[in-house]
N, C-alpha and C positions, 0 to 999 in steps of 0.2 A: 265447427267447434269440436277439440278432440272430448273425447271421455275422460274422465279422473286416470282411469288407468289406461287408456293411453299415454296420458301427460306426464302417468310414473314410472312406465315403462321407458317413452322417450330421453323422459329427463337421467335415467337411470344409464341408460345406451350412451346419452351426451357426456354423463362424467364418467363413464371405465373407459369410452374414447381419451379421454382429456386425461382424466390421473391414473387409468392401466384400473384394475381387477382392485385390488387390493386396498387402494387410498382410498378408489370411490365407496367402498365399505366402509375406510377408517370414516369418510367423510359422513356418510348417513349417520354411523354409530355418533359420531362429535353432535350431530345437529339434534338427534333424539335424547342426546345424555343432559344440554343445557337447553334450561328454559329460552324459544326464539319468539322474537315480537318479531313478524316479518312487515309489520305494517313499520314498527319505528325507523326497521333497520330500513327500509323503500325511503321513509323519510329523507335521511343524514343521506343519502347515498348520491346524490348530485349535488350536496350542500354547496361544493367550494367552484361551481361550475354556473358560469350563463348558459342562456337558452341556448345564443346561438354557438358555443364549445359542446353541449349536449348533441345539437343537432348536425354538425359538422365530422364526430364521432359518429354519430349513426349513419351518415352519409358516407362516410369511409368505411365500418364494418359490412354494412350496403354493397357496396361495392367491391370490398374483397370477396365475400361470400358470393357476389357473382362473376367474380374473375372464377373462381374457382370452381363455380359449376359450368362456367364454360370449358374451362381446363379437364372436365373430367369428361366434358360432354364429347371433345376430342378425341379422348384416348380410344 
């Protein structure tokens, strides 16, 4: 299990990967400026999705994420 600040740090490293230096800033600043229910928003968030479209998704992200550390394991 990581530590709080491990998981702030990682998650931190995962968005200036994803949106560059700058957004993942705008993006902290956006989420501390409005009120976030993170439990409602977990809610809605599979709303329009079956189990097995849920887990068919995860079986494909699954599997790229390990196409891709083979592919680096490669190089």
């Amino acid at each position: 299990m990581m530590t709080n600040t491990e998981i702030k740090v990682k998650g931190l490293q995962v968005l200036t990967k994803s949106l560059g230096l700058v957004e993942a800033e705008r993006f902290v600043a956006l989420i501390q400026q409005e009120p976030f229910d993170y439990t409602k928003w977990r809610d809605g968030l599979f709303e329009d999705m079956t189990i097995e479209e849920i887990s068919q998704k995860a079986m494909a992200l699954r599997k790229s994420k390990s196409d891709i550390s083979i592919e680096n394991d490669q190089k």
